[in-house]
BADOPA-914334 format. One line per 4 residues: number of its first residue (from 1); their letters; for each residue x, y, z of C-alpha. Coordinates in nm, 3 decimals, decimal comma. Layout:
REM BADOPA-914334
NUM) a) X:Y:Z; ...
***
This chain:
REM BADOPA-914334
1) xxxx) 7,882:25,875:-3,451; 7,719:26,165:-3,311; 7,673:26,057:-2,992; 8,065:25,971:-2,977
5) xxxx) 8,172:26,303:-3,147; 7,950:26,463:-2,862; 8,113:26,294:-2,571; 8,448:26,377:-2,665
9) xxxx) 8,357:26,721:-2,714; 8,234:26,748:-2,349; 8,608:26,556:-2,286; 8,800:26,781:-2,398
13) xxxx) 8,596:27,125:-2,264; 8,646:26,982:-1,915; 8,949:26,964:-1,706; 9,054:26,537:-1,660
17) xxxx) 9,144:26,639:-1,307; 8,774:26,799:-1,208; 8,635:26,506:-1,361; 8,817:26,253:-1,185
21) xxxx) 8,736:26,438:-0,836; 8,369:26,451:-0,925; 8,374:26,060:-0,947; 8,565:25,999:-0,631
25) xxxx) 8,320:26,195:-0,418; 8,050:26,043:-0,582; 8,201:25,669:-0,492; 8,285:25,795:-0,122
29) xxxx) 7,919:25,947:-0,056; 7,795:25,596:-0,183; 8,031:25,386:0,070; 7,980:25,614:0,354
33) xxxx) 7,582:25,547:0,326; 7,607:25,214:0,248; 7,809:25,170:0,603; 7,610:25,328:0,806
37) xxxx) 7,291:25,151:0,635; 7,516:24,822:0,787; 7,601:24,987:1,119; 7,242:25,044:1,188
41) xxxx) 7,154:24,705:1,100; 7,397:24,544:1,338; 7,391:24,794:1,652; 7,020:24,675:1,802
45) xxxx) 7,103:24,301:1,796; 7,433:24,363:1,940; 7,266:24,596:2,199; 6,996:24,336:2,239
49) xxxx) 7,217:24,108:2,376; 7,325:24,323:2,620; 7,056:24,415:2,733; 6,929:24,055:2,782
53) xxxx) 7,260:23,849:2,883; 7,087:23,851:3,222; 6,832:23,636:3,141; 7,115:23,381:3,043
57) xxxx) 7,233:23,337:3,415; 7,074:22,997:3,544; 6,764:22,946:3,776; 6,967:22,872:4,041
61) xxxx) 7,194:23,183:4,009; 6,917:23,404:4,024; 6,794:23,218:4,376; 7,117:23,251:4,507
65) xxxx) 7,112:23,640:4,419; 6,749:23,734:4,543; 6,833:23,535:4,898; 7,115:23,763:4,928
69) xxxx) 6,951:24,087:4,852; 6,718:23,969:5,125; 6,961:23,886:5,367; 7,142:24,229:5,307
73) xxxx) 6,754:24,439:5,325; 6,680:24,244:5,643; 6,996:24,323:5,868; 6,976:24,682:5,697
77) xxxx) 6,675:24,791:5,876; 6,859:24,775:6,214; 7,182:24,882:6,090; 7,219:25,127:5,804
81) xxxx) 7,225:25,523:5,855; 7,037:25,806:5,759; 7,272:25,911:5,538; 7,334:25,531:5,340
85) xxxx) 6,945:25,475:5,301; 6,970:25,849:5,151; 7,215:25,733:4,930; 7,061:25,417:4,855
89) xxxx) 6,762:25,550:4,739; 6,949:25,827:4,524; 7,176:25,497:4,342; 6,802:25,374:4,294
93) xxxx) 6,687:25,643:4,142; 6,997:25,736:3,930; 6,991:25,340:3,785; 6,606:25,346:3,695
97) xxxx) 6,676:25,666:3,473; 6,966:25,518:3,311; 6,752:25,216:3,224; 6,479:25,470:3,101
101) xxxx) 6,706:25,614:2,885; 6,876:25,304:2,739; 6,486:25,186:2,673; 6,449:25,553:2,497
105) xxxx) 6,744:25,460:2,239; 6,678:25,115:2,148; 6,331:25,212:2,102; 6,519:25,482:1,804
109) xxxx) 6,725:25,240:1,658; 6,468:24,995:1,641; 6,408:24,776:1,328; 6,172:24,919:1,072
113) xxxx) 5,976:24,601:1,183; 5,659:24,716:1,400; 5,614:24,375:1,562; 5,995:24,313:1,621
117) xxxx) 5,948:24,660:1,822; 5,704:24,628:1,984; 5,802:24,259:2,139; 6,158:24,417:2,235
121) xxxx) 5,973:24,739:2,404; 5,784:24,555:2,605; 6,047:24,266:2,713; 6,274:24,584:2,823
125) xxxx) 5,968:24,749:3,020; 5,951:24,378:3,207; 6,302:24,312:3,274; 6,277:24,683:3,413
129) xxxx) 6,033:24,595:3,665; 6,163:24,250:3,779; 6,519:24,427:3,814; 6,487:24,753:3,955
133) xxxx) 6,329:24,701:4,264; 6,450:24,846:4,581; 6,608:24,665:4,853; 6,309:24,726:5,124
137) xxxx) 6,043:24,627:4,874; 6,202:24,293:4,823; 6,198:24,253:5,219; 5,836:24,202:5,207
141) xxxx) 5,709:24,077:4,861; 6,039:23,993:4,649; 5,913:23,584:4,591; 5,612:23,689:4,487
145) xxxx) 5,661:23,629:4,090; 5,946:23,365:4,180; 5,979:23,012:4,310; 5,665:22,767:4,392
149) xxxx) 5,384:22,736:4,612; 5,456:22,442:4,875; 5,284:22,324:5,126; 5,335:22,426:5,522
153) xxxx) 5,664:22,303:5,680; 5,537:22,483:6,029; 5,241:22,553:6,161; 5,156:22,796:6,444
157) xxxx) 4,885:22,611:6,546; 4,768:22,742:6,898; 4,639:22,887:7,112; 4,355:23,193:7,039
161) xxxx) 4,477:23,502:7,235; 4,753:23,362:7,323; 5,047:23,627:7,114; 5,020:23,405:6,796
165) xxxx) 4,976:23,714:6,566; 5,226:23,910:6,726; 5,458:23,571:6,698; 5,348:23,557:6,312
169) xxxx) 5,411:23,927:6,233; 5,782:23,869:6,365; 5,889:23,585:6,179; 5,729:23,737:5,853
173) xxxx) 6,023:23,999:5,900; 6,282:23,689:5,845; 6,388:23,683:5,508; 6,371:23,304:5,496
177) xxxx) 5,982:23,298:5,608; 5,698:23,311:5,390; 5,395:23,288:5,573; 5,020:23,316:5,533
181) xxxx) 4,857:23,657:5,651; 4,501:23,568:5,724; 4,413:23,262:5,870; 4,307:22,936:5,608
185) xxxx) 4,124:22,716:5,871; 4,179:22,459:5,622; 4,231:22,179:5,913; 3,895:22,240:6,098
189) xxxx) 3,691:22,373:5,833; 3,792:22,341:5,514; 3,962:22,014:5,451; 3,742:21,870:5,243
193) xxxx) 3,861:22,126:5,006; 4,143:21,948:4,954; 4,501:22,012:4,973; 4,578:22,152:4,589
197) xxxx) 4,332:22,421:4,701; 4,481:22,453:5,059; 4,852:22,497:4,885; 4,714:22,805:4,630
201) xxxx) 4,652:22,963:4,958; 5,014:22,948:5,044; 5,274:23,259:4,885; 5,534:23,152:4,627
205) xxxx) 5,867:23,019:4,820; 6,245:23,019:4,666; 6,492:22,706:4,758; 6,595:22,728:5,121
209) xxxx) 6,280:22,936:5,250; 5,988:22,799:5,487; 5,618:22,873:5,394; 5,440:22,869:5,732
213) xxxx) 5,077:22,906:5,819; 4,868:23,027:6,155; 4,561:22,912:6,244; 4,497:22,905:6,684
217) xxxx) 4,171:22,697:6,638; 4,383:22,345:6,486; 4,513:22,284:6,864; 4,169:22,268:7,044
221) xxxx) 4,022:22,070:6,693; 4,022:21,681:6,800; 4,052:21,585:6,409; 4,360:21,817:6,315
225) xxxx) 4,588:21,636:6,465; 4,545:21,344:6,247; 4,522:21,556:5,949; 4,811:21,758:6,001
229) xxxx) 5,002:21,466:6,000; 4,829:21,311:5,736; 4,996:21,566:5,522; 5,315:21,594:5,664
233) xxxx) 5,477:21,369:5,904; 5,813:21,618:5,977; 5,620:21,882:6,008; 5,705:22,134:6,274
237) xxxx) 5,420:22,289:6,514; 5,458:22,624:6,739; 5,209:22,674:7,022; 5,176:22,970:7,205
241) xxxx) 5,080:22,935:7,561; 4,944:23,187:7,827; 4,819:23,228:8,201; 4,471:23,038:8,106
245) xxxx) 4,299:23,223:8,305; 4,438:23,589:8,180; 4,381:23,405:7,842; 4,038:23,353:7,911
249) xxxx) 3,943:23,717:7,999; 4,138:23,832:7,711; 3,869:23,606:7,513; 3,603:23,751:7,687
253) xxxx) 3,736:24,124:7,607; 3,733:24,030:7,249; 3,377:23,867:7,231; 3,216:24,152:7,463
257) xxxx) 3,361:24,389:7,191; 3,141:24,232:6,913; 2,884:24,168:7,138; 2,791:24,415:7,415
261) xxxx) 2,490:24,228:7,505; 2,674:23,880:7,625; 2,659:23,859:8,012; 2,959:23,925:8,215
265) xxxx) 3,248:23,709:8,295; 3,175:23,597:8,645; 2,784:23,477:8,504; 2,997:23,274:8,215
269) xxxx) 3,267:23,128:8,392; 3,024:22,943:8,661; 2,763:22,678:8,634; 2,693:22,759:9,014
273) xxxx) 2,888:23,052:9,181; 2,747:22,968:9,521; 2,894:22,628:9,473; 3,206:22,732:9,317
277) xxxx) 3,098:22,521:9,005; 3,335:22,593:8,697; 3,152:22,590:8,337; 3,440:22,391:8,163
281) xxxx) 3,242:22,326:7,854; 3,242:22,734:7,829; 3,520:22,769:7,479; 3,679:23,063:7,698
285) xxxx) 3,779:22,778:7,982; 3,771:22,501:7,801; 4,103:22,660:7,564; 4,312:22,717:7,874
289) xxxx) 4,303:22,305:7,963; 4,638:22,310:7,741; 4,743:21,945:7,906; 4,380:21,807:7,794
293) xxxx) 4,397:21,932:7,408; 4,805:21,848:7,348; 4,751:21,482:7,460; 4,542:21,465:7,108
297) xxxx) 4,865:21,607:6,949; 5,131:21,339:7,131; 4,928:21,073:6,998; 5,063:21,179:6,655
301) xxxx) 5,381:21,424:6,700; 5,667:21,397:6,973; 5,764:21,691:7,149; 6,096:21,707:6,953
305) xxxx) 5,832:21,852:6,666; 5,673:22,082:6,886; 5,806:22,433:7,035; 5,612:22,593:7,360
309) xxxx) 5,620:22,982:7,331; 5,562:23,200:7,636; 5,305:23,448:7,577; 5,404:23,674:7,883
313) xxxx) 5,816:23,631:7,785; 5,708:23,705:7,407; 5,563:24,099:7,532; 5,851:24,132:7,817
317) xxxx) 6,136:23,986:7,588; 6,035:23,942:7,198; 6,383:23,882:7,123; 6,486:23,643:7,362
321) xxxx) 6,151:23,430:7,249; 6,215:23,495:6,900; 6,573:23,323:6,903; 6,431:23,041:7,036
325) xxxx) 6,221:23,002:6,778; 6,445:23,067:6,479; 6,671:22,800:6,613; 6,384:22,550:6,636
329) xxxx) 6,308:22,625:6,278; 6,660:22,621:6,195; 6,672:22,990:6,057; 6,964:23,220:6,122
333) xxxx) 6,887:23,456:6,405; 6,821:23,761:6,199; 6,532:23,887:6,412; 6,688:24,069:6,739
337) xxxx) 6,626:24,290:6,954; 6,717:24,599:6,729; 6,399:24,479:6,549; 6,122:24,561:6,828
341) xxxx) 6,031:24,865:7,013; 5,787:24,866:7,343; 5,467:25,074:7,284; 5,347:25,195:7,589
345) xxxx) 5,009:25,284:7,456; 4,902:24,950:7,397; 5,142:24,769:7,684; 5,304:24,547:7,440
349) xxxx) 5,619:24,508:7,210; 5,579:24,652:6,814; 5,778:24,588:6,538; 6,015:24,907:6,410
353) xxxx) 5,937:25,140:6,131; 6,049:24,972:5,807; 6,226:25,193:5,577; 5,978:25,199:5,326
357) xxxx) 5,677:25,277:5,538; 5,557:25,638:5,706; 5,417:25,443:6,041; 5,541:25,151:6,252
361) xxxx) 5,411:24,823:6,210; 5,195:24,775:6,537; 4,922:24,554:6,575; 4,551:24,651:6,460
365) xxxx) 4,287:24,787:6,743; 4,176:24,452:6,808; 4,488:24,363:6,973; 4,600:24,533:7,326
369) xxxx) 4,235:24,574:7,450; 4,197:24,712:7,832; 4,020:24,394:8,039; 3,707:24,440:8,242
373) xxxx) 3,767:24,439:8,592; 3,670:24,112:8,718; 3,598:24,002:9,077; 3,870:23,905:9,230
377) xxxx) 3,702:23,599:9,415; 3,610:23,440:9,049; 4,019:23,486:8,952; 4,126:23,302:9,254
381) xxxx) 3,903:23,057:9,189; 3,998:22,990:8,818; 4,399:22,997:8,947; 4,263:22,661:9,156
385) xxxx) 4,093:22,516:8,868; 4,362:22,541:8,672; 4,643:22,441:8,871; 4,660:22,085:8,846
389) xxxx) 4,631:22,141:8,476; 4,889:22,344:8,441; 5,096:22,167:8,674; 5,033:21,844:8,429
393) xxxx) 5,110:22,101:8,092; 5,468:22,164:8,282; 5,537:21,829:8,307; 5,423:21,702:7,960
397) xxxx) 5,617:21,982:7,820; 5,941:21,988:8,028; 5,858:22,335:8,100; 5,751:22,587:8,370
401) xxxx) 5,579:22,898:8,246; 5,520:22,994:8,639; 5,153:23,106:8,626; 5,167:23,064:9,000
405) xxxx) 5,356:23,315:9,019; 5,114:23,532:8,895; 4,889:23,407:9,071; 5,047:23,468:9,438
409) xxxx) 5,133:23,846:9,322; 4,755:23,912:9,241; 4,626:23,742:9,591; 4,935:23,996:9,727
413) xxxx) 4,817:24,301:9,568; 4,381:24,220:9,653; 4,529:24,233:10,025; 4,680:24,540:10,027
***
């Protein structure tokens, strides 16, 4: 009773109307906290999925997308201005800060759940790094996390000193080659390796690309043959041929550089000089017999797999050379002529500045060395070895790479 008497007491001291006011804003305070206590809830899943609906799109898809942006970076290098790669790096920019800051805010409106945050924080950070690269980094290195390691479906296989570096170097700019940068040797001396170990060598390839290797000793080794095609039947094979006998002092250049001791050319390249006695078995002669070494390779491969490149129309016309081989490993001819400059300092063709490098890519010191004057007499006399050998190549091949030529022009210029 006197809790009752009390109440209406209080009742009637106070207005009805302040009352009633004081209960509505108590019940709208309670719903306005209890919706945003549901907003919160709901906002990070629904911004989780839009943050992740890209990982949805199919394995295919994403090929199809990363072949494009290399397409597109490849035919930029020749053809986009200034003022679009200043802009393209500025879109770059501006789209890796708006990721940061999305990152920032679901990182706020994470769950109380430390794990939960943590596993969502980090999945961000990675789908920030596969995502936001720029268009001249995935030039070079773009597969590297994607597709499969395969096994070779061309070789560069000859010859040493020959151009098959500066060959290699080009196609590596073709968006559809993934090749090899040092050189396995697996044919001639590592095979018994095996071939699991031999295809972990190889970089990651996407659906449409050609992994591709170079090694010059497989086309003077008498058991690669057979093993190349061991592995691969269809396999395609690129030789690189050259004047033999310019090859040969270009072999010599190279050795004499690692060792200064070796005796000269003219000592090497004769078992008698008074007789006029050729040392064959010498590995600086003995490369240059091109007809001898690819009638090891016709025993296994027809010419149809096989594509001759000249090493003296690979320096005076990259291009042109480089077309021919793109067709004959069915590529799109992407690498042209906007893609090489001539450096005069080292006498042969370099590769332009990429966007995303301070220096042009030019071959290393150990390319471009300046040959040791050799006697003429012990030139002429290698041009006659060689001839009927080289006469023999051209007909094997169905080609002339006119080394007499050359020939005819030095005996011209010794008389004068």
């Amino acid at each position: 009773m006197a809790f009752w008497s009390s109440t209406s007491v209080f009742t009637s001291k106070v207005p009805r109307k302040i009352l009633f006011m004081f209960t509505l804003s108590l019940s709208v305070t309670y719903l306005f906290y209890s919706l945003m206590s549901c907003y919160n809830s709901l906002q990070f899943p629904l911004q989780e999925n839009y943050a992740y609906q890209g990982r949805l799109v199919t394995e295919e898809t994403t090929f199809v997308t990363l072949r494009e942006k290399l397409y597109s970076a490849s035919q930029g290098l020749s053809e986009s201005t200034e003022a679009e790669r200043t802009t393209g790096v500025s879109s770059v920019k501006d789209h890796a800060e708006a990721e940061q800051r999305t990152a920032e805010w679901i990182r706020s409106q994470a769950s109380p759940t430390k794990s939960a945050a943590a596993y969502h924080t980090t999945a961000l950070e990675r789908e920030h790094q596969e995502f936001s690269t720029t268009d001249s980094e995935l030039r070079v290195n773009c597969t590297m996390d994607y597709g499969e390691k395969k096994l070779p479906q061309a070789i560069i296989i000859g010859v040493k000193k020959g151009g098959t570096r500066a060959l290699l170097e080009a196609l590596r700019v073709h968006p559809d080659v993934r090749a090899v940068g040092n050189e396995p040797h697996f044919f001639d001396r590592n095979y018994e390796k095996g071939l699991d170990w031999y295809r972990d060598l190889m970089p990651s390839t996407l659906e449409g690309q050609i992994t591709m290797e170079k090694t010059p000793s497989y086309f003077v080794t008498n058991h690669a043959p057979k093993r190349i095609h061991s592995m691969a039947r269809d396999i395609k094979l690129i030789i690189v041929v050259r004047n033999p006998v310019t090859r040969a002092i270009s072999d010599y250049t190279q050795t004499l550089s690692k060792k200064p001791e070796i005796n000269t050319f003219e000592v090497l390249a004769f078992k008698n000089r008074t007789l006029g006695l050729i040392d064959a078995s010498w590995s600086a002669l003995r490369i240059g017999i091109y007809a001898l070494h690819l009638e090891s390779w016709m025993q296994y491969f027809p010419l149809s797999q096989m594509h001759f490149v000249s090493g003296e129309r690979l320096i005076v016309d990259p291009a042109g050379e480089m077309s021919k081989v793109q067709d004959f490993l069915g590529l799109k001819r992407i690498v042209t002529d906007k893609h090489f400059y001539f450096n005069k300092t080292k006498g042969f063709p370099c590769l332009k500045k990429p966007e995303d490098s301070s220096t042009p890519r030019c071959l290393g010191k150990s390319k471009g060395r300046t040959h040791p004057k050799i006697d003429p007499d012990v030139i002429r006399r290698l041009h006659k070895f060689y001839k009927p050998f080289n006469m023999m190549f051209y007909q094997m091949t169905g080609q002339n790479f006119e080394w007499e030529l050359e020939e005819d022009s030095e005996s011209r210029s010794s008389q004068d």
